[in-house]
C-alpha positions as CSV (number, residue, x, y, z in Angstrom):
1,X,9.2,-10.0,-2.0
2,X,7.2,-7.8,-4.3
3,X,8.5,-4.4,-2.4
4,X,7.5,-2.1,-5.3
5,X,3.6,-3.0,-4.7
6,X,4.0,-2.4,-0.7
7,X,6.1,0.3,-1.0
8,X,3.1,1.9,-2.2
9,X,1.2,1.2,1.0
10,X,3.9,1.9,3.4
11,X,5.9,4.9,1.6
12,X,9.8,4.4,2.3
13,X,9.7,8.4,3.3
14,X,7.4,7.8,6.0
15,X,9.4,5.5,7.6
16,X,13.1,4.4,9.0
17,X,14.8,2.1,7.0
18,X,15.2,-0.5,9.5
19,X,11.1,-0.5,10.5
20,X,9.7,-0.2,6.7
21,X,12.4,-3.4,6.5
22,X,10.7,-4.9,9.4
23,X,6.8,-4.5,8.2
24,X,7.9,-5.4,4.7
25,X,8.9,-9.1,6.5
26,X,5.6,-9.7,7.9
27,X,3.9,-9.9,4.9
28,X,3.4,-12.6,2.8
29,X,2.4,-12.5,-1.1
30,X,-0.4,-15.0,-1.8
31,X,-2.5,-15.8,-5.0
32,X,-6.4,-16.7,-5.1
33,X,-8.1,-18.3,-8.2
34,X,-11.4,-17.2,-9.3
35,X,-14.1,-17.7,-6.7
36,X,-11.9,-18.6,-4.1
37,X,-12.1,-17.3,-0.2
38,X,-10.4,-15.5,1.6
39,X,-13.1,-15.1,4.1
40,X,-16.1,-17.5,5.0
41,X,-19.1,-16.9,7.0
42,X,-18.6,-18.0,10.5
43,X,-14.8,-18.6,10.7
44,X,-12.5,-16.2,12.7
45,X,-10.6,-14.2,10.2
46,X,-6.7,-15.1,10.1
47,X,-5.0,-12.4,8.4
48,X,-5.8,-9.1,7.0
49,X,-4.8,-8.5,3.2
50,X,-3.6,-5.6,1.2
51,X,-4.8,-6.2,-2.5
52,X,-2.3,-6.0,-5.3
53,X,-4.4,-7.0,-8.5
54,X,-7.6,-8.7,-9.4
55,X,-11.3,-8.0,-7.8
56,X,-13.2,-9.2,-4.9
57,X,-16.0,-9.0,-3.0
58,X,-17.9,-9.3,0.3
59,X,-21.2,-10.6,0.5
60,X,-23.3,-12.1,3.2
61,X,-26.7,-14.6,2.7
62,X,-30.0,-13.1,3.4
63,X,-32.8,-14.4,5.7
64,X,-34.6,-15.6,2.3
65,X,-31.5,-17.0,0.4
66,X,-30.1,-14.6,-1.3
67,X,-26.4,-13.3,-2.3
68,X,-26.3,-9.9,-1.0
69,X,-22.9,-8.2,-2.0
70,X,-21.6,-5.8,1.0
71,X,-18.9,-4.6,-1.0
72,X,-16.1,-4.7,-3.3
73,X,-11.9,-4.4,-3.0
74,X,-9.7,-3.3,-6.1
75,X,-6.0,-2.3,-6.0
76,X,-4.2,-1.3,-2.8
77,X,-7.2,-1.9,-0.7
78,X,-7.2,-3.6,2.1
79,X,-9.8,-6.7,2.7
80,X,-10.3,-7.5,6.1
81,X,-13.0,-8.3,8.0
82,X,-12.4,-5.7,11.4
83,X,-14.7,-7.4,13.3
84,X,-13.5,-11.0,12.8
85,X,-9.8,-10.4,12.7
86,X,-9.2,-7.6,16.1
87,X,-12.0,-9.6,18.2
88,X,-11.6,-12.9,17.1
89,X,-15.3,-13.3,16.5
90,X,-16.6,-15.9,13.8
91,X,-17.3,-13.7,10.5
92,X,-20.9,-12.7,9.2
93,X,-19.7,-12.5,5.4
94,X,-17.7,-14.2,2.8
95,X,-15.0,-12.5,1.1
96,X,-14.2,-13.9,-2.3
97,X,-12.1,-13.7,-5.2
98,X,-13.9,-12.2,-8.7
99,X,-11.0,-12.9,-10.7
100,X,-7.6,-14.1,-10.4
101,X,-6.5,-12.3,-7.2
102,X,-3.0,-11.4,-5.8
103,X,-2.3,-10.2,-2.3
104,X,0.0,-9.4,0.5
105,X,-1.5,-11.0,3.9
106,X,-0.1,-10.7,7.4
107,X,-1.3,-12.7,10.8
108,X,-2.6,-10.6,14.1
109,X,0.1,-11.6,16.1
110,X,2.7,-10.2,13.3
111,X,0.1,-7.3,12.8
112,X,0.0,-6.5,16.8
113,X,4.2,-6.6,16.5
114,X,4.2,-3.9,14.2
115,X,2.3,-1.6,16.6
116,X,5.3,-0.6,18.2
117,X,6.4,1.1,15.1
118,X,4.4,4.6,15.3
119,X,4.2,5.4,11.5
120,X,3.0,1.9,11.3
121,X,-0.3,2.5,13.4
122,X,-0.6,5.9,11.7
123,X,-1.2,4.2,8.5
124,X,-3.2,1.7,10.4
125,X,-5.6,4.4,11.6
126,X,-5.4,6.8,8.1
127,X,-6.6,3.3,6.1
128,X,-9.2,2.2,9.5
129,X,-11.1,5.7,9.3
130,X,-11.3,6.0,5.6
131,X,-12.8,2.5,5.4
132,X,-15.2,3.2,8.2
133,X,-16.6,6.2,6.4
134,X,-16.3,4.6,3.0
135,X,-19.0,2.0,4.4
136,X,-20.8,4.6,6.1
137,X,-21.6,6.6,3.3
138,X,-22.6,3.2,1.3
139,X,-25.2,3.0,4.0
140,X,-26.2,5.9,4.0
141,X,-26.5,6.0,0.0
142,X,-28.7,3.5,0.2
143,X,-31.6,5.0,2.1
144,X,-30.9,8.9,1.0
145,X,-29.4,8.5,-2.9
146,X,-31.5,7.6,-6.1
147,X,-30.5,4.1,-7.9
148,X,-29.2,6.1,-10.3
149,X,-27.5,8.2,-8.0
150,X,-25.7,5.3,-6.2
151,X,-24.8,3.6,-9.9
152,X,-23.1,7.2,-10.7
153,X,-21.0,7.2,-7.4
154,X,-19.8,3.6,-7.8
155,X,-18.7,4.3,-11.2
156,X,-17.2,7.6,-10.2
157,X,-15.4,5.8,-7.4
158,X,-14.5,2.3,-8.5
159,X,-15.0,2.2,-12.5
160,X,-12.9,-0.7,-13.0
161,X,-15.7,-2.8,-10.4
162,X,-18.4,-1.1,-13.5
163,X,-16.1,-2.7,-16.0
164,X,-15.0,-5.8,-14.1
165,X,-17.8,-7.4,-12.0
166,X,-20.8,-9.5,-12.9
167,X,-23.5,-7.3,-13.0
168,X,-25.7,-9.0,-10.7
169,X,-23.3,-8.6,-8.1
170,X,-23.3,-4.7,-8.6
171,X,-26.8,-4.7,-8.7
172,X,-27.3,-6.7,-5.1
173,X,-24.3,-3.9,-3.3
174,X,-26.9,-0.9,-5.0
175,X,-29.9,-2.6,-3.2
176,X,-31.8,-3.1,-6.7
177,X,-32.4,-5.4,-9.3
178,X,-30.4,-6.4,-12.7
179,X,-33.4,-5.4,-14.9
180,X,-33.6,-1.7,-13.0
181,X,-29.1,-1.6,-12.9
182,X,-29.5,-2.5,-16.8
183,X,-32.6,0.6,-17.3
184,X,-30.1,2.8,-15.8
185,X,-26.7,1.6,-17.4
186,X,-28.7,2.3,-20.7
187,X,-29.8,5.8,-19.3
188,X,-26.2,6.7,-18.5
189,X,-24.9,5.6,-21.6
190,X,-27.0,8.3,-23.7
191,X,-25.6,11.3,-20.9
């Protein structure tokens, strides 16, 4: 087991010897090619991940046919859908695989097990906030920010995505088109 990669997750000072021993069992490393899913639409999610290397996204199908990304995952984040996987409810979005894609996955029932361990749920709850206000200022962003605004932030945040990602997809998550994306890519470059 890659321990170096989840030792960054799940700090060995944070935690007993015997429990971070115990978490690190429950995990198991997995690869994804390009385009593959982790996640499809209407299927109850079976694990939640922890990304080690390569990109993905979320996206879900609009009411006219179109591939609207939700969002993206790089390094150490975690890709899960929270609905899906803690109410067992068929998922709204796909989750797929941007490039070559390693992670660390681990079931609910081996998830649930791991509650018992209180540093284990503190983590839980540190990475469950930041991701809910993460998304909530993405929606947010989207009805308050300029294009050019949102663009800035993304890069700011998540500049391997900028450098990574087919820019159609990056378009579609900043709720505008590739010709306005490319009109302000060119504007930032002359900043």
């Amino acid at each position: 087991m890659n321990e170096h990669f989840l030792h960054k997750i799940f700090k060995p000072e944070n935690f007993k010897p015997e429990e971070l021993e115990l978490i690190l069992n429950q995990f198991t490393e997995v690869e994804f090619n390009k385009n593959d899913y982790l996640i499809e639409e209407g299927k109850v999610a079976p694990y939640y991940y922890f990304l080690e290397s390569g990109f993905l996204r979320s996206y879900v199908i609009d009411f006219e046919g179109n591939d609207i990304t939700t969002n993206f995952f790089c390094e150490e984040e975690i890709v899960i859908d929270w609905h899906s996987y803690f109410l067992k409810k068929p998922c709204k979005e796909y989750i797929q695989a941007l490039s070559s894609a390693k992670c660390w996955k681990i079931s609910f029932q081996n998830f649930m097990n791991l509650f018992k361990i209180e540093s284990f749920r503190e983590v839980g709850r540190t990475r469950l906030i930041r991701n809910y206000f993460d998304l909530k200022n993405h929606s947010i962003s989207i009805v308050v920010d300029s294009a050019k605004d949102r663009y800035l932030n993304l890069l700011k945040e998540k500049p391997a995505i900028v450098q990574n990602v087919p820019l159609k997809h990056i378009a579609t998550y900043l709720g505008i088109t590739d010709t306005s994306l490319s009109r302000i890519r060119k504007e930032v470059s002359l900043l």
